[in-house]
C-alpha positions as CSV (number, residue, x, y, z in Angstrom):
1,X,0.0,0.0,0.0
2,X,2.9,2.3,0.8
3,X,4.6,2.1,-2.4
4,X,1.2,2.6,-4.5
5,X,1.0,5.9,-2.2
6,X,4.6,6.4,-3.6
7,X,4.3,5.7,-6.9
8,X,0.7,8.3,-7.3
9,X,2.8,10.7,-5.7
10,X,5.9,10.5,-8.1
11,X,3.7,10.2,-11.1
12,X,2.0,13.4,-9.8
13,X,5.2,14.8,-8.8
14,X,6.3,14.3,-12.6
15,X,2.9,15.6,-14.0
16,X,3.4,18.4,-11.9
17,X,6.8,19.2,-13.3
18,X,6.0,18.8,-16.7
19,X,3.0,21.1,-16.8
20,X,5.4,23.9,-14.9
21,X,8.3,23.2,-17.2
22,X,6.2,23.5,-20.4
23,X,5.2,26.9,-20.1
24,X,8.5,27.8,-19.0
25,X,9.9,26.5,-21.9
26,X,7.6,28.5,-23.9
27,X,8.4,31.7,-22.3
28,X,12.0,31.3,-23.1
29,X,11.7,30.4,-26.4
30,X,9.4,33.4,-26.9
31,X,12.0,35.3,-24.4
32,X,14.6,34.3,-26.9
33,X,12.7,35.4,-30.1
34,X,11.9,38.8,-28.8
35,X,15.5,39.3,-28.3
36,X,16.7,38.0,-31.6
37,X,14.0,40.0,-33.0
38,X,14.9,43.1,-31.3
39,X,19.1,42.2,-32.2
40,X,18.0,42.3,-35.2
41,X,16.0,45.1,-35.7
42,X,19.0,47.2,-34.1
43,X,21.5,45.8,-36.4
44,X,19.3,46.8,-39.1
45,X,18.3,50.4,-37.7
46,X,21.8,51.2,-36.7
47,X,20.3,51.7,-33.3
48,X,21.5,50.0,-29.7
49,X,20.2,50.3,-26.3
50,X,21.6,51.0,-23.1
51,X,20.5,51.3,-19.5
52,X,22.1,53.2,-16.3
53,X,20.6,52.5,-12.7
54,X,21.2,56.0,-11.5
55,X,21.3,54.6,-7.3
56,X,23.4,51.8,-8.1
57,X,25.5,53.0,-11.2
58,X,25.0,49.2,-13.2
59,X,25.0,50.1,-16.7
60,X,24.0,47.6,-19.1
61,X,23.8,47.9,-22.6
62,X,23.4,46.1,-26.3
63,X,25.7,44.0,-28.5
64,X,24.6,46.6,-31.6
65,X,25.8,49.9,-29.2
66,X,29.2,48.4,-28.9
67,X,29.6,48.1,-32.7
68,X,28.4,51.2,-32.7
69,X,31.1,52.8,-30.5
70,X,33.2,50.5,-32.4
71,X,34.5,49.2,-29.2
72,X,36.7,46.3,-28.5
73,X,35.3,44.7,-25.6
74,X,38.4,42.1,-25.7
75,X,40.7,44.8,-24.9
76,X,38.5,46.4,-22.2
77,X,35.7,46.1,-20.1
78,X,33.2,48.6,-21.4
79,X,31.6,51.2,-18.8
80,X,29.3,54.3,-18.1
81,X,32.7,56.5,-17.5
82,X,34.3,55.1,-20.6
83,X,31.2,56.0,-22.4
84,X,31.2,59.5,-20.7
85,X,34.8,60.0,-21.9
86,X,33.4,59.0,-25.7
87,X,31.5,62.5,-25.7
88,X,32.9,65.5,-27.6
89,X,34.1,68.0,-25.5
90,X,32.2,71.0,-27.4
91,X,29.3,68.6,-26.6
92,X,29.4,67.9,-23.0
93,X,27.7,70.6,-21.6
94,X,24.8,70.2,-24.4
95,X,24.2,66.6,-23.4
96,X,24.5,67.1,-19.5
97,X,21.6,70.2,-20.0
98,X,19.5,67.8,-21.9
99,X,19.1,65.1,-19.1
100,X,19.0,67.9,-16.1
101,X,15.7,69.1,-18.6
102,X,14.6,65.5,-18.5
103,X,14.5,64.6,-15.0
104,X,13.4,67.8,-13.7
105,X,10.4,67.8,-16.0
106,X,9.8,64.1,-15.9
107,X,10.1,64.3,-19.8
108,X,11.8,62.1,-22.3
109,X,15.6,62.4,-22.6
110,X,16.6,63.6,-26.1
111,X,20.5,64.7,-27.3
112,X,21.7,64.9,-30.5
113,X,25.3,64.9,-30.2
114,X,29.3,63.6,-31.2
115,X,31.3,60.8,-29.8
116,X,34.9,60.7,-29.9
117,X,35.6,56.5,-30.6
118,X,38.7,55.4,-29.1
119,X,40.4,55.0,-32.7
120,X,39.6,58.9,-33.2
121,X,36.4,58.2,-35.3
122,X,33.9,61.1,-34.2
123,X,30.5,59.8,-34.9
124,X,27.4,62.2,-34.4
125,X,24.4,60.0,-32.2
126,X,20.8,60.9,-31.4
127,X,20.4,59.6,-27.9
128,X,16.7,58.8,-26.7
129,X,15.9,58.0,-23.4
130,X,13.2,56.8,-20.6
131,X,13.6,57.7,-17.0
132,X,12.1,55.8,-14.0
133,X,11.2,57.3,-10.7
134,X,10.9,55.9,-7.6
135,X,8.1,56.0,-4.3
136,X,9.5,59.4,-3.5
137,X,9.4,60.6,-7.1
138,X,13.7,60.7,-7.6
139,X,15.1,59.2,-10.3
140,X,16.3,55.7,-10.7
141,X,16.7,54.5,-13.7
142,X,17.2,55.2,-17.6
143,X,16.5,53.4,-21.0
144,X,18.2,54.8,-23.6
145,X,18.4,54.0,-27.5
146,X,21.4,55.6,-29.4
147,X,21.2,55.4,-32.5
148,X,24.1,56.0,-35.4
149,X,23.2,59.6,-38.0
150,X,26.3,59.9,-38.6
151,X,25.4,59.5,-42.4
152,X,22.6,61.8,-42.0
153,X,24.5,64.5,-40.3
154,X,27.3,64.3,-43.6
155,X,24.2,64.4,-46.1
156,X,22.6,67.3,-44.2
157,X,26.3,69.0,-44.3
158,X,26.7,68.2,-47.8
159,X,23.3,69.1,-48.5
160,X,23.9,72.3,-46.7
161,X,27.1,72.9,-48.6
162,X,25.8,72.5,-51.6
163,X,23.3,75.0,-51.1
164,X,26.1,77.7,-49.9
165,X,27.8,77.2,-53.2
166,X,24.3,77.5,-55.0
167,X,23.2,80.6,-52.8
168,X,27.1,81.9,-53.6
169,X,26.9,80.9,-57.3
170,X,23.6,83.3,-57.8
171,X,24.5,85.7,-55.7
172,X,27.8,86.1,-58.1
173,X,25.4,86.4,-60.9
174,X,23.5,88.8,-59.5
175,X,26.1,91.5,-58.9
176,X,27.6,90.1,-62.6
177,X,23.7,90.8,-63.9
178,X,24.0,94.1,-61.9
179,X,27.1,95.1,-63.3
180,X,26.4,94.6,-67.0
181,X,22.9,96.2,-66.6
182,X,24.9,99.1,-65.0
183,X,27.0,99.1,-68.1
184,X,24.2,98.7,-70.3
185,X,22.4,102.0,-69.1
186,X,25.8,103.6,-69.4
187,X,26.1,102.4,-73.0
188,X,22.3,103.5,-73.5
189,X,23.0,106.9,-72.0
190,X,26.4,107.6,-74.4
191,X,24.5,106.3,-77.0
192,X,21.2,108.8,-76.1
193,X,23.8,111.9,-76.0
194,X,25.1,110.9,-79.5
195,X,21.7,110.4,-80.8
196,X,20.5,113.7,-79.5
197,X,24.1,115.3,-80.7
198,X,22.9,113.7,-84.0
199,X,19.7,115.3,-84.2
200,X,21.2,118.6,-83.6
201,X,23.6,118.6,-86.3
202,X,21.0,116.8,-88.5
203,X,18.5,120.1,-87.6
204,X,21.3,122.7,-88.4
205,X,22.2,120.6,-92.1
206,X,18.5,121.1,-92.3
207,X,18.2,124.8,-91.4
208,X,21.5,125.7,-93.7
209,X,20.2,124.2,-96.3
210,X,17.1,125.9,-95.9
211,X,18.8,129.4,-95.7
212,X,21.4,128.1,-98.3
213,X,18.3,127.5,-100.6
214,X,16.6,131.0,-100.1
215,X,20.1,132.8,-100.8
216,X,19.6,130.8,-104.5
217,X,16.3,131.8,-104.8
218,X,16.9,135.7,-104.0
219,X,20.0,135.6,-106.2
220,X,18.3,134.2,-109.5
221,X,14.8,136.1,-108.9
């Protein structure tokens, strides 16, 4: 009798563990696919993620913001300070006003801004992040996506160049339209005074010949 009790209770034992393991197993694998999914969608975007617990200091972060920071993780351990070091000095200030402006209005964290890599590459990110408070309303914690414009900054700069040059271009033809239309009335005027100079020497040909014509007339009448 006591091992029947046994056995029902290890068959239930093993029912039991099945029907907790199963969904477990299903969590992880959809645990797993969200990640994948999310790698890849950051690989993709050229976009990683990172998080700081502002009371403890951990900072975690993404495969995708590493390659983005082109940072050899073999060679060092990767940290917030080392990230902090990464910022352009011209851009420090910028980025440390953005946050205060984010956790003092409990609004999203938003810097546009360059990185100094540790090969000398300066990259230009857009930083977005998500701050989380705690009981007493301080802050504790911040998601952040960074994501890679450094192409976008060299197309607006080109784009932006390009438009200099144009904006130079007509600006040259302007004044070169100016000056030949300057030159033009000039020519028009010189050419007015010899017209009118004409017409005088035209009216006195005229009025000689008319007196010139009389004379005759008196002398044979």
């Amino acid at each position: 009798h006591y091992f029947k009790i046994l056995s029902v209770l290890l068959f239930c034992q093993a029912i039991l563990t099945i029907a907790i393991k199963s969904p477990i197993k299903l969590l992880f694998a959809k645990l797993e696919k969200r990640q994948y999914q999310l790698k890849k969608a950051q690989r993709i975007g050229n976009m990683g993620s990172w998080e700081l617990n502002l009371i403890t200091s951990d900072f975690t972060w993404s495969n995708q913001t590493l390659l983005i920071l082109e940072f050899d993780k073999s060679a060092t351990t990767f940290s917030y300070p080392i990230f902090l070091e990464m910022i352009h000095p011209d851009d420090c200030e910028e980025r440390k006003k953005n946050f205060i402006a984010a956790v003092e209005n409990q609004s999203i964290y938003n810097s546009i801004h360059r990185l100094v890599l540790m090969n000398g590459t300066i990259k230009f990110v857009h930083e977005r992040g998500e701050l989380s408070y705690d009981q007493e309303n301080n802050p504790e914690k911040i998601n952040c996506i960074i994501k890679d414009i450094t192409e976008q900054k060299k197309n607006e700069e080109e784009i932006l160049r390009l438009n200099i040059n144009l904006e130079n271009m007509i600006m040259e033809r302007t004044i070169q339209l100016e000056e030949m239309n300057c030159e033009l009335e000039a020519t028009n005027a010189t050419l007015e005074e010899e017209i009118s100079e004409r017409q005088k020497v035209e009216e006195k040909i005229h009025k000689l010949n008319d007196e010139l014509e009389d004379k005759v007339k008196e002398r044979t009448s």
